[in-house]
MIPA-38255 format. One line per field, with one value per residue (C-alpha): residue in one letter; x, y, z. Coordinates in nm, 4 decimals, padded with zeros to 6 digits. Example, Ala and Ser with C-alpha at 12.3 -4.5 7.8 and 13.67 -1.06 7.14 Angstrom:
<pts>
tordo: [a;s]
c1: [01.2300;01.3670]
c2: [-00.4500;-00.1060]
c3: [00.7800;00.7140]
</pts>
This chain:
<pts>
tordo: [x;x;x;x;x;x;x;x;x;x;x;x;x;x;x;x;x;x;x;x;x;x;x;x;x;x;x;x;x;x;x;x;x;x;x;x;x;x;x;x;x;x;x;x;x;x;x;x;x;x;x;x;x;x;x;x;x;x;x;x;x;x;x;x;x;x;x;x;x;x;x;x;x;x;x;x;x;x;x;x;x;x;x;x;x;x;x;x;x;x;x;x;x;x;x;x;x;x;x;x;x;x;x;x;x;x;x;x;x;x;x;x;x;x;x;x;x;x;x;x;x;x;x;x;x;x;x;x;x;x;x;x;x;x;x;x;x;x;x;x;x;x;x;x;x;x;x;x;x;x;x;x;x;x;x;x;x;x;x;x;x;x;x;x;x;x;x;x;x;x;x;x;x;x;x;x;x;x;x;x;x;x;x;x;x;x;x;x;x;x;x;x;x;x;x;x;x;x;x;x;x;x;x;x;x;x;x;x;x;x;x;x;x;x;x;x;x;x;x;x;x;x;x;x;x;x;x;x;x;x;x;x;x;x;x;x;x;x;x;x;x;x;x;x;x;x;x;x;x;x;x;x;x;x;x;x;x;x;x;x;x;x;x;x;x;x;x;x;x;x;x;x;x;x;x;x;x;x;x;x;x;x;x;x;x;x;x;x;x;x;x;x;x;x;x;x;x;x;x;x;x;x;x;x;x;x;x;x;x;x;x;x;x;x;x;x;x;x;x;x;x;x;x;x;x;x;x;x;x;x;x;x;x;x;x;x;x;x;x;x;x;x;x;x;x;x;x;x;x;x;x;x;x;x;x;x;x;x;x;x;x;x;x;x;x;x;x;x;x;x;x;x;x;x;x;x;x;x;x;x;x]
c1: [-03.0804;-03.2728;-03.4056;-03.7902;-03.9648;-03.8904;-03.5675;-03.8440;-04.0740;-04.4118;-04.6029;-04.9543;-05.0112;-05.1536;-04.9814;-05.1632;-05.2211;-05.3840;-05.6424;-05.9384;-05.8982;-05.9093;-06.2087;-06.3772;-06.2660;-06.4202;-06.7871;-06.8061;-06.6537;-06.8468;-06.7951;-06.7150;-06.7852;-06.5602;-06.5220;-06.3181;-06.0770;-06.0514;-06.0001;-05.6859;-05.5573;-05.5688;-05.3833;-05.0939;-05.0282;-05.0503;-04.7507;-04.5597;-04.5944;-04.6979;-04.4398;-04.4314;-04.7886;-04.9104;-05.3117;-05.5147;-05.3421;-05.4146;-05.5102;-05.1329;-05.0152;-05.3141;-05.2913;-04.9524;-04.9899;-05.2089;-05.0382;-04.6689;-04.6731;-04.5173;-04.5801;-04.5828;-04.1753;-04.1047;-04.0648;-04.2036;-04.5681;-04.7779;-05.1376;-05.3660;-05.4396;-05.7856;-06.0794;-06.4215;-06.7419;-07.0709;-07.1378;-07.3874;-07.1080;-06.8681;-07.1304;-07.1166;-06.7271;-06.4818;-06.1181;-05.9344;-06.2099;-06.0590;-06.2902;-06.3913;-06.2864;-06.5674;-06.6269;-06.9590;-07.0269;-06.7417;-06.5089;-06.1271;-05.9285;-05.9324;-05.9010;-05.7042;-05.9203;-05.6831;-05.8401;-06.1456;-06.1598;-06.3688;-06.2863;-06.3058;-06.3850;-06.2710;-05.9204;-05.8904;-05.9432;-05.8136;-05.4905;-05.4057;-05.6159;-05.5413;-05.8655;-06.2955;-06.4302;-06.6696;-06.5754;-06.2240;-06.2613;-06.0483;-06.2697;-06.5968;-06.5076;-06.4352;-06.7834;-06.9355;-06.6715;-06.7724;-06.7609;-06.5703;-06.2070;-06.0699;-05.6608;-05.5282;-05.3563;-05.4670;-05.3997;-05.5249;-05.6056;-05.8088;-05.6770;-05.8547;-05.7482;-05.6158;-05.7220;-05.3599;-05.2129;-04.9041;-04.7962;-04.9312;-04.6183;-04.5190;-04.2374;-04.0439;-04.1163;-03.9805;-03.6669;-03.6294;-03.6393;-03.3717;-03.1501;-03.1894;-03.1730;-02.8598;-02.9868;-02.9010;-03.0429;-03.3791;-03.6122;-04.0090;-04.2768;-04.6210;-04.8703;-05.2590;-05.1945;-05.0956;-04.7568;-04.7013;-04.3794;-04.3092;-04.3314;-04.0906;-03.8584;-03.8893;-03.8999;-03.5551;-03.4191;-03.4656;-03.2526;-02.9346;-02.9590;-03.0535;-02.9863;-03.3277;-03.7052;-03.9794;-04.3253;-04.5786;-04.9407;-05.2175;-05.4519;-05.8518;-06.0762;-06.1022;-06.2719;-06.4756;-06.2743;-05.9505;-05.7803;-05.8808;-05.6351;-05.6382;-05.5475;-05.2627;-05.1454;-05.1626;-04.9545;-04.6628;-04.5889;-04.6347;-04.3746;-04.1299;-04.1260;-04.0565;-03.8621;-03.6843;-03.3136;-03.4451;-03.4306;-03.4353;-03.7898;-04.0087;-04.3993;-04.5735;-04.9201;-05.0483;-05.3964;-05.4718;-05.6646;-05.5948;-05.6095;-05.5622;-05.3739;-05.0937;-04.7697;-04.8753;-04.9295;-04.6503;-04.4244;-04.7199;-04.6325;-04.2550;-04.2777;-04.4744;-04.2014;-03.8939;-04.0847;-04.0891;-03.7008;-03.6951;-03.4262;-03.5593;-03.8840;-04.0104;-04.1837;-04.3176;-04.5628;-04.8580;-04.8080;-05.1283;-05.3030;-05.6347;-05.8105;-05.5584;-05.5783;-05.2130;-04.9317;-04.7735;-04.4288;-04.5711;-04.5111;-04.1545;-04.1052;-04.2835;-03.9646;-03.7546;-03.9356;-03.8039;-03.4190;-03.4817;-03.7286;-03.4379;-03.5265;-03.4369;-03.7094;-03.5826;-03.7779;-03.9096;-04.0420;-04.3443;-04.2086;-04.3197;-04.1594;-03.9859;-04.0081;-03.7004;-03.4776;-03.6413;-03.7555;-03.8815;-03.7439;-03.8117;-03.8243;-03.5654;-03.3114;-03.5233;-03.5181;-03.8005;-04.1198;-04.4616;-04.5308;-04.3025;-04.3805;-04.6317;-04.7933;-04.8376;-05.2276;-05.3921;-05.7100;-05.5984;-05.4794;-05.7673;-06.0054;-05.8464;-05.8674;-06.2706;-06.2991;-06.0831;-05.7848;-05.4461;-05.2054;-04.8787;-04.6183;-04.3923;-04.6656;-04.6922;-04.5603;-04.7642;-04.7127;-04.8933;-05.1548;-05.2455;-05.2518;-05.5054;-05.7486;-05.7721;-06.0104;-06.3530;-06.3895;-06.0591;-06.1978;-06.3962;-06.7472]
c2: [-02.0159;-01.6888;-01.6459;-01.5596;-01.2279;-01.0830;-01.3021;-01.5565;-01.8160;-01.7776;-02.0664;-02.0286;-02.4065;-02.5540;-02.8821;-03.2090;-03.2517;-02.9395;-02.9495;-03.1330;-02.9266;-02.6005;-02.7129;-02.7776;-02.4204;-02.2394;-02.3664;-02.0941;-01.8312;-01.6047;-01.7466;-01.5864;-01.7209;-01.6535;-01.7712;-02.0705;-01.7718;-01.6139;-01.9901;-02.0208;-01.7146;-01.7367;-02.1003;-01.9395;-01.7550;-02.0290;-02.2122;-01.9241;-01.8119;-01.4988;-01.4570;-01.1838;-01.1864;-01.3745;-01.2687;-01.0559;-00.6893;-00.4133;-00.0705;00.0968;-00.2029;-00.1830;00.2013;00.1632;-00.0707;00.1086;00.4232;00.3083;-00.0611;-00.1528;-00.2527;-00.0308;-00.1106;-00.0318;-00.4026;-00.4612;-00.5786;-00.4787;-00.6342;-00.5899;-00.9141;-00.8441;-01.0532;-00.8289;-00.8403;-00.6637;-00.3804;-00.6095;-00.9001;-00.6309;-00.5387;-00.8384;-00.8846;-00.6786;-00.6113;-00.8502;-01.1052;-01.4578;-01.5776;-01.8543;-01.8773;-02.1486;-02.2062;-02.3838;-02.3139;-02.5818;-02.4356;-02.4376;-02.1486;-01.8663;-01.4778;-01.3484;-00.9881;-00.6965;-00.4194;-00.3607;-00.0967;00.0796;00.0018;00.2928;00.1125;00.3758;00.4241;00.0505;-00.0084;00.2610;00.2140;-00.1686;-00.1734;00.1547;00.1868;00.2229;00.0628;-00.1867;-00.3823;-00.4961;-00.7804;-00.6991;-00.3019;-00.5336;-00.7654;-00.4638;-00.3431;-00.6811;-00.6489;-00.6069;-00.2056;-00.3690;-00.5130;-00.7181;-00.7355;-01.0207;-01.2988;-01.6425;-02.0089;-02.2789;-02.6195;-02.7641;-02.7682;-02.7898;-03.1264;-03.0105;-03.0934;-03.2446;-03.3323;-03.4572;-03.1561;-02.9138;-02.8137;-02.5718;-02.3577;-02.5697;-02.8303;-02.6819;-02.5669;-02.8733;-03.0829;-02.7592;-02.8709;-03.2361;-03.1125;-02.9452;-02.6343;-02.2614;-02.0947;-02.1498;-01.9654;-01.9615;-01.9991;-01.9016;-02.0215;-02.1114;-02.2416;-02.5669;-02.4936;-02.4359;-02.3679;-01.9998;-02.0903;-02.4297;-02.1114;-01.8699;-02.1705;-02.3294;-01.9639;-01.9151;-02.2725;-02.0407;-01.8555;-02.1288;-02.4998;-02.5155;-02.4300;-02.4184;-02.4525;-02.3032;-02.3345;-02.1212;-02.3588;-02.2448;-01.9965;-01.9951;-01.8424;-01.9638;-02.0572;-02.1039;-02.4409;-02.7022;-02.7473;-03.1235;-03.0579;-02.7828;-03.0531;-03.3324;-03.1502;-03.0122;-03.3852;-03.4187;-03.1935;-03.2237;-03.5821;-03.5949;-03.2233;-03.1682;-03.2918;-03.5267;-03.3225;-02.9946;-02.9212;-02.9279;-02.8927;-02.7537;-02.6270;-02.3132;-02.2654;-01.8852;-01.6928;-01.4376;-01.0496;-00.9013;-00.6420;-00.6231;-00.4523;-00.4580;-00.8319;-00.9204;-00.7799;-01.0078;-01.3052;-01.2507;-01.2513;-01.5868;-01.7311;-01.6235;-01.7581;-02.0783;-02.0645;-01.8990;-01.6815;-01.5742;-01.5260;-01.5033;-01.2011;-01.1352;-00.9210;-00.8125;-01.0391;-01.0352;-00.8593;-00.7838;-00.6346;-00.3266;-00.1557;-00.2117;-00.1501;-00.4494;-00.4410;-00.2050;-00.5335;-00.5312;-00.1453;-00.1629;-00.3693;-00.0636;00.0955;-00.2363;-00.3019;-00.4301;-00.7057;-00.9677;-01.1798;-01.1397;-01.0636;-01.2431;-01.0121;-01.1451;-00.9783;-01.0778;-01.3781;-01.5121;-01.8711;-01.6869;-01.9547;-01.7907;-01.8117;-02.1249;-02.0847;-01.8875;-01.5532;-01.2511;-00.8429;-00.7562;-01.0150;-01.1561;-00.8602;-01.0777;-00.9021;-00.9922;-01.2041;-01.4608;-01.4962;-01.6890;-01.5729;-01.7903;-01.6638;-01.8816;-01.7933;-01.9097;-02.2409;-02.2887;-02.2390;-02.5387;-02.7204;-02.6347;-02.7480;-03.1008;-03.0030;-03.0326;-02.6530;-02.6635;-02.8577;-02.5163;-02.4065;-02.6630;-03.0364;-03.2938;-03.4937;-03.1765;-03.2057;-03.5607;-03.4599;-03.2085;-03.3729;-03.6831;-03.4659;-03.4636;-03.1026;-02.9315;-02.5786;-02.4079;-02.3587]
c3: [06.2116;06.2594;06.6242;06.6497;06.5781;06.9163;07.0345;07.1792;06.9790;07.2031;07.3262;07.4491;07.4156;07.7369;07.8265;07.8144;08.1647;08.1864;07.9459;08.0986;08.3648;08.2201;07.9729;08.2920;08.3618;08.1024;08.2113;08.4721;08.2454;08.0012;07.6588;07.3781;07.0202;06.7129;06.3810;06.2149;06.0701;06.3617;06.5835;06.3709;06.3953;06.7861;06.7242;06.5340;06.7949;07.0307;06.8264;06.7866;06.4547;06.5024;06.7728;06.9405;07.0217;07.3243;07.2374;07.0626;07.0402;07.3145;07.2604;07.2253;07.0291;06.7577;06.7506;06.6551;06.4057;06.2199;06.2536;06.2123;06.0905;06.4263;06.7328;07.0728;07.1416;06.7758;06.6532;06.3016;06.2676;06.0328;06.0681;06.3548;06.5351;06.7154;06.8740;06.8078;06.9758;06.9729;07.2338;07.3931;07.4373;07.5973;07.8746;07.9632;08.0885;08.2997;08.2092;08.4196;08.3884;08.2043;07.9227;07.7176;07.3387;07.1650;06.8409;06.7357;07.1195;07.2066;07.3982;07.3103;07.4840;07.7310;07.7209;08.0125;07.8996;08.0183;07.7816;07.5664;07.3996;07.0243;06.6809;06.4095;06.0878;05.8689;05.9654;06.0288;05.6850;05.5656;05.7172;05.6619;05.3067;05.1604;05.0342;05.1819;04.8767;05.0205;04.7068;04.8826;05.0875;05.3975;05.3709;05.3321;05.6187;05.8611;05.8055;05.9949;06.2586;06.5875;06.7305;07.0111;07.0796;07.2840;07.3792;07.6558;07.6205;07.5184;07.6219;07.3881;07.5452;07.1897;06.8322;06.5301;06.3753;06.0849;05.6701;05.6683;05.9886;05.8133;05.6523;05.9587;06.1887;06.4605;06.4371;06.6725;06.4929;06.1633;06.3526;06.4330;06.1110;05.9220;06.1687;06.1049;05.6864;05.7672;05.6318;05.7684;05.4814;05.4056;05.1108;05.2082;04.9727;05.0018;04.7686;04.7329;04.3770;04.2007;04.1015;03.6941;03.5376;03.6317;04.0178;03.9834;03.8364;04.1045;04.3662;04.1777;04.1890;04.5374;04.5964;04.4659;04.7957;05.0224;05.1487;05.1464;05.0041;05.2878;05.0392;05.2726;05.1089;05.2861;05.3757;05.4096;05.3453;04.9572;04.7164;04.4043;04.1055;04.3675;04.3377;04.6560;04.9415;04.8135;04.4892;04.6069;04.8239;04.5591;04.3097;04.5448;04.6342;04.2850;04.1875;04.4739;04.4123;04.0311;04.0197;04.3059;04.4292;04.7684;05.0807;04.9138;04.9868;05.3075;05.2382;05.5440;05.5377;05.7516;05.8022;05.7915;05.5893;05.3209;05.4122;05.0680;05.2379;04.9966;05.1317;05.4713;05.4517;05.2824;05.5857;05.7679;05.5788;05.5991;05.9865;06.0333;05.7813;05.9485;06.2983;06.1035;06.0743;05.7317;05.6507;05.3213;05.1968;04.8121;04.7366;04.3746;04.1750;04.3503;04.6618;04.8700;04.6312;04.4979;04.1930;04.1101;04.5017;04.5120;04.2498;04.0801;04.3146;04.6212;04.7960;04.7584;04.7920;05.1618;05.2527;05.2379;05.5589;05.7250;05.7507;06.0823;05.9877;06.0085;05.7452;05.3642;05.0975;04.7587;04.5023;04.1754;03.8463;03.6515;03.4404;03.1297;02.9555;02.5605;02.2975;02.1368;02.4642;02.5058;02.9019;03.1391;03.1660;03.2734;03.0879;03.2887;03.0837;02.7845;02.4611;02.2827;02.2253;02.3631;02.0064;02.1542;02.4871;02.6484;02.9915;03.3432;03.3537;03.5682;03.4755;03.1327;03.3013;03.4783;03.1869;02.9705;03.3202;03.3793;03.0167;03.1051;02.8376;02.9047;02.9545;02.7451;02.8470;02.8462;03.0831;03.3515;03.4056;03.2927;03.5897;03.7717;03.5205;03.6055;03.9895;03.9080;03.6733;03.9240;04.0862;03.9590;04.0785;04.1480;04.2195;04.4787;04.3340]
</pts>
C-alpha cells in the first residue's frame, strides 16, 4: 500500500480523555467562527486526509501554492487550505496566541496561530481558478473571503456527526479494511451523482488495474438540480449490491465541498485519495469542472507537471453507450457516427426523472431507477 502524502498520515485528533478538558480550554481563548465548509475542511485534516497539512497553510506554503502548485519543500499540493477573517477579527489576536475554532458559536477546535498574514483576491483566484469572472463560483466565493489569513496548526476535540456515520471513515480506517480485503491495488472514485451506465463502465474498467474500487461520493454542499446525498447513497448500495462481484467495492463518503477548480483540484482530489490508501485514482472529462473555464481533458494534462505525485491517474474519454457495438464505448475505439450513439447527459436523465419517467435501460439500471424514484424529491431545490 502507498504510504501518505508526505511519508506520514497526520493526526490532529485530540484523544478522548482530552476533550472536556480542552473544551473547557477554549472558554478563555478568543473564538473564532467559521463556516460548515470550512469546519470540515479543518476535520480532514484532522484525520489525515489532507496529509501533509497539520492546519491551515502559512504564508510561504500558500505563496507557493499558488505560484508553483506545491508546497514550500516542493511536495505536490495544489489548493490553498486557509482559515480567513475580517481585519477587525485579526486585531484582535497575536501570532503565537492559541484560538478557538466554533461553529454556530459552539466551540470544536483550537488554532495554535503562528502567522497572519493579507490575502490578494485577484491572484488567489486567478491562480487556482484560471479565471476573475465573478460568474465562477470558487472567483465569486473569494470575493466574500476575509482580507485576512490565518496559518497554525489545528487540534480537533468535536466532530460533526456525520449524514452517514456508516459509510464516513478515516484514512486509517480505510487502510485498515484494504488490508483486511486483501487488496494492494486500489482504483478511487469520486462522484456526486447516482451512478448510470457510463460510470458502472469506467468504475468496471478501473477493476482491470486494481483488487479493488474505493467509491468515494462528495458528501455536502450541493447545488440546485444536484442529486441528494441520500439518494447518491441509496443507489451505490443499490448498484454494488446487485452489480458488483462481493468485496470488490468499498463505499466511503467524504464530506468536503466542491472547488470547481478543475486541474488544480483534480491533483487536490488525487492527494486525499491516495491518503485514503488509493493507488489509483479515476480521472475523466472535465473533472472538477465548471461551465467551459477549463478544457474538456486539462484535468488529465495537469498530471504531467506531477511524476512525483505517487499515485496513478487512470484517464478516461468522454463515453457514449453505440447501439451498433451494442455498449458503451468510447470515439477513441467505436467508428459509429453520432446517429447511433446515445449520450450519458445527466441533465437529460434528470429531466425524465423531474418528470417521474423511467431513463433507458441502455442508460442506467433499473434497479438504480427504483432507488431514485423512492424519493419523493430526489434533487436539491
Amino acid at each position: 500500500m502507498l504510504p501518505p502524502h508526505g511519508g506520514k498520515l497526520i493526526d490532529r485528533l485530540v484523544p478522548e480523555r482530552d476533550r472536556a478538558r480542552l473544551r473547557e480550554e477554549t472558554a478563555e481563548l478568543t473564538p473564532i467562527d467559521v463556516s460548515d465548509e470550512l469546519r470540515k475542511d479543518l476535520e480532514c485534516i484532522a484525520y489525515g486526509i489532507f496529509s501533509p497539512l497539520e492546519g491551515p497553510l502559512a504564508r510561504n506554503d500558500y505563496t507557493s501554492v499558488l505560484e508553483r502548485g506545491r508546497l514550500q519543500g516542493g511536495l505536490p499540493w495544489t489548493f490553498p487550505i486557509v482559515v480567513d477573517v475580517s481585519e477587525e477579527c485579526a486585531s484582535t489576536i497575536l501570532e503565537g496566541d492559541d484560538i478557538a475554532l466554533t461553529h454556530d458559536n459552539s466551540p470544536f477546535g483550537v488554532l495554535h496561530l503562528e502567522e497572519k498574514y493579507p490575502l490578494d483576491k485577484k491572484p488567489h483566484a486567478e491562480s487556482i481558478f484560471k479565471t476573475l469572472n465573478p460568474a465562477h463560483p470558487g472567483v465569486e466565493k473569494t470575493e466574500h473571503m476575509g482580507p485576512v489569513l490565518l496559518g497554525g496548526k489545528v487540534d480537533i476535540f468535536d466532530e460533526t456527526p456525520g449524514k452517514f456515520p456508516r459509510y464516513r471513515l478515516k484514512p486509517k480506517e480505510t487502510r485498515f479494511l484494504f488490508q483486511e480485503m486483501g487488496w494492494r491495488t486500489i482504483a478511487g472514485f469520486q462522484t456526486r451523482n447516482a451512478p448510470h451506465v457510463g460510470h458502472e463502465y469506467v468504475q468496471k474498467t478501473a477493476l482491470a488495474f486494481a483488487d479493488g474500487l474505493f467509491i468515494n461520493p462528495l458528501i455536502g454542499c450541493k447545488k440546485a438540480g444536484d442529486f441528494r446525498d441520500e439518494v447518491i447513497i441509496d443507489t451505490y448500495e443499490t448498484l454494488i449490491s446487485n452489480y458488483y462481484l462481493r468485496n470488490s467495492a468499498a463505499l466511503v463518503t467524504l464530506e468536503m465541498e466542491m472547488r470547481y477548480a478543475g486541474p488544480r483540484e483534480a491533483i487536490f482530489h488525487a492527494i486525499a485519495r491516495k491518503n485514503f490508501g488509493c493507488t489509483h485514482f479515476v480521472v475523466g472529462r472535465d473533472h472538477a469542472g465548471v461551465g467551459d473555464y477549463y478544457g474538456p481533458y486539462e484535468a488529465q494534462e495537469i498530471f504531467d507537471d506531477y511524476p512525483d505525485l505517487g499515485i496513478s491517474p487512470l484517464f478516461f474519454r468522454s463515453f457514449f453507450y453505440c447501439k451498433k457495438c451494442g455498449g458503451v464505448e468510447n470515439d477513441k475505439v467505436c467508428p459509429h457516427g453520432p446517429e447511433d450513439h446515445i449520450d450519458f447527459r445527466g441533465t437529460e436523465m434528470r429531466r425524465l426523472l423531474m418528470a417521474g419517467e423511467r431513463p433507458s435501460e441502455l442508460l442506467m439500471r433499473p434497479e438504480v431507477v427504483d432507488a431514485i424514484l423512492r424519493h419523493p424529491e430526489p434533487f436539491v431545490k
